[in-house]
N, C-alpha and C positions, 0 to 999 in steps of 0.2 A: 355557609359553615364549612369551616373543615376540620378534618379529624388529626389529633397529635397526640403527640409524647412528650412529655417533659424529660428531658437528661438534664444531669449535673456530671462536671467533668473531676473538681474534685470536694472534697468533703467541706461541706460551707460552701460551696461554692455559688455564682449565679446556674437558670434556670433556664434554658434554652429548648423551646421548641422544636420537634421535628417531625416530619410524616411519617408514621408507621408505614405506610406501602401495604402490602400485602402481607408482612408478618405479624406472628403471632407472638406478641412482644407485651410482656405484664407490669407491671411497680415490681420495681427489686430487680428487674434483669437486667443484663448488661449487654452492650449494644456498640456496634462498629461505624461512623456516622462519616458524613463529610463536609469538613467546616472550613470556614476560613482560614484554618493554618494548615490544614492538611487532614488526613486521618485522624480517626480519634477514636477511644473508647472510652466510656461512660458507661453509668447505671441512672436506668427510667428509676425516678422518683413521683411521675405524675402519669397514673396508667393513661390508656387511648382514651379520649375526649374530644367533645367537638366544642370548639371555640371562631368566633367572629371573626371579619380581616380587620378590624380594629386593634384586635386582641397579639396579629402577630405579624412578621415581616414577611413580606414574601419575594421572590419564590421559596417555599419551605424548603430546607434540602432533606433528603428524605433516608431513613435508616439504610445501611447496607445487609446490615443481617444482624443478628443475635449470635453476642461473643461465643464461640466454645472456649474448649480447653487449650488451643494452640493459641487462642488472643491473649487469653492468662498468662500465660508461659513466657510471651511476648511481651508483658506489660512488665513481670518482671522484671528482663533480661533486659530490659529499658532502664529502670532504678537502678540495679546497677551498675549499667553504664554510665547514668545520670551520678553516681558516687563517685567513677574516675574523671570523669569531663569536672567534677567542681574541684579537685584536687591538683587537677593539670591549669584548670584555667587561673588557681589560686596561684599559683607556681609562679604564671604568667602576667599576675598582677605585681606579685614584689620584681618578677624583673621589669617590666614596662615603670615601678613605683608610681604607680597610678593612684590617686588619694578615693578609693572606692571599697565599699566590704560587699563581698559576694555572699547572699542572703542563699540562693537554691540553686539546681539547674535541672532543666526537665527536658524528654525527649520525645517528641511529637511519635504516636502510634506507629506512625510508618516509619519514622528515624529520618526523615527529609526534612527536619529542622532539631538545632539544638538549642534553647533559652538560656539567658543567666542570667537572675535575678539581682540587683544589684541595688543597695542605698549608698547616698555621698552628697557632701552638704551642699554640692551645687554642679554646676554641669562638668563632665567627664571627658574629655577627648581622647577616644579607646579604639580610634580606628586601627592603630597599629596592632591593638591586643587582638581585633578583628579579625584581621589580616593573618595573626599566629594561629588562632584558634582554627581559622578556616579549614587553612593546610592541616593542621592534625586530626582534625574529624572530616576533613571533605567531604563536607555538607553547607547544607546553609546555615548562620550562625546568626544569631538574633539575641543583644544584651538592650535588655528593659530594669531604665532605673524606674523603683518603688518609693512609696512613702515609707515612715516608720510604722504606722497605722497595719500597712499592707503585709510588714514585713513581719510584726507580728502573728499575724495572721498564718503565715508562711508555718513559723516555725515554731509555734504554738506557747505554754505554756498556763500555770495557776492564777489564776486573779486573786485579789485581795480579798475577795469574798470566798479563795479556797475550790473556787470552781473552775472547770476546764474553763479558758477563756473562749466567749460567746462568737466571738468574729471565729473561732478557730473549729468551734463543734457545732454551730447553724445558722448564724449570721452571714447571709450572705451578701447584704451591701451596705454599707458604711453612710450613716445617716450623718447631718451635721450637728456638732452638741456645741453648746454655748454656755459658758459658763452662769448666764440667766437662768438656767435650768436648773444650777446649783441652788441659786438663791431663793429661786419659788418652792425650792426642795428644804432649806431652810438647814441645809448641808454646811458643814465646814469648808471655806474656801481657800483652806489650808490645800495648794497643791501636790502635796504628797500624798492625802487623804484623797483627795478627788481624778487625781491622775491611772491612769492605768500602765500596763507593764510598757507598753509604747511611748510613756511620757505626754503622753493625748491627754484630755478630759475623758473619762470612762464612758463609752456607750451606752451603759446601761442607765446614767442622765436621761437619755432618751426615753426608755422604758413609761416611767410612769410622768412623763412632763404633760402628756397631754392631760391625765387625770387633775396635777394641780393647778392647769391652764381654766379646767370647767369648774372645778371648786372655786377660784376665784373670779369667775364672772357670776357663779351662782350666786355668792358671798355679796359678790359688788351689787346685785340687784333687789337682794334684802330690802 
């Protein structure tokens, strides 16, 4: 068995284990960790618990400490960095005329990486834009094209049901919906009606398909 934490890095987000260590570390607190892209802070959503190695990868990598008030201050002063980096980099985009729309851009905890979120209807040759970017943050620069799904998500918005959308306020992973789903729902397949702000089929298809998957086997064995 071993004992972990769950963090989430951002809202909606996936669910990542990690070893508490010797701190005294609760649900709701925020936490300085070290992940595959570098530093990072996060808030535990899943207190210490012991779970199986079925249950996780290993080696765990394990908390650095419990955020204070300077990790805040820092996480800030990241956002809005992260506000002139997508300004510059847009800038960068109409001069390079590169056929891509820049969705976010985020700044890794420690600032030894910069992301730029990006959709575009199909692949992008951005190494020069690369190349510019580099030199003005002198860092490492890391541009990940998204789906529309993703992008959503990104940067939120109301559903047709009037509600924050689900991928945006706890949906943290993107199940596959089929428009079968529609039909066992007895839904209009009017795709305006069925679509969400993404232009997708709505996730929420999901939700109850497996309820009318067992009414109609119950139905069929009448």
């Amino acid at each position: 068995m071993f004992s972990v934490v769950g963090i989430r890095f951002k809202k909606a987000g996936k669910i990542f284990y990690f070893d508490p260590a010797d701190h005294l570390i609760n649900k709701g607190d925020f936490a300085i960790v070290d992940t595959a892209r570098g530093i990072e802070y996060g808030q535990v959503v899943i207190g210490k618990k012991e779970v199986t190695e079925q249950d996780v990868v290993l080696p765990l990598k394990k908390v650095i400490r419990v955020a204070d008030e300077k990790d805040v201050e820092q996480v800030q002063t990241n956002k809005d960095l992260s506000q002139t980096a997508m300004q510059i980099c847009q800038d960068k985009i109409v001069e390079h005329k590169l056929d891509m729309n820049l969705v976010d851009v985020e700044y890794t905890f420690d600032r030894n990486k910069v992301i730029f979120y990006f959709t575009a209807d199909g692949r992008v040759d951005f190494r020069e834009l690369v190349k510019d970017l580099a030199a003005v943050f002198r860092t490492r620069i890391e541009l990940r094209q998204i789906g529309v799904r993703d992008e959503a998500k990104l940067l939120g918005g109301i559903g047709p049901c009037g509600r924050i959308l689900c991928c945006t306020s706890w949906l943290g992973d993107f199940d596959p919906v089929s428009i079968r789903m529609a039909k066992d729902q007895n839904l209009s397949l009017n795709p305006a009606k069925i679509s969400g702000l993404c232009g997708r089929l709505m996730c929420c298809l999901k939700f109850e398909s497996d309820s009318y998957e067992t009414d109609t086997v119950e139905y069929s064995n009448m």
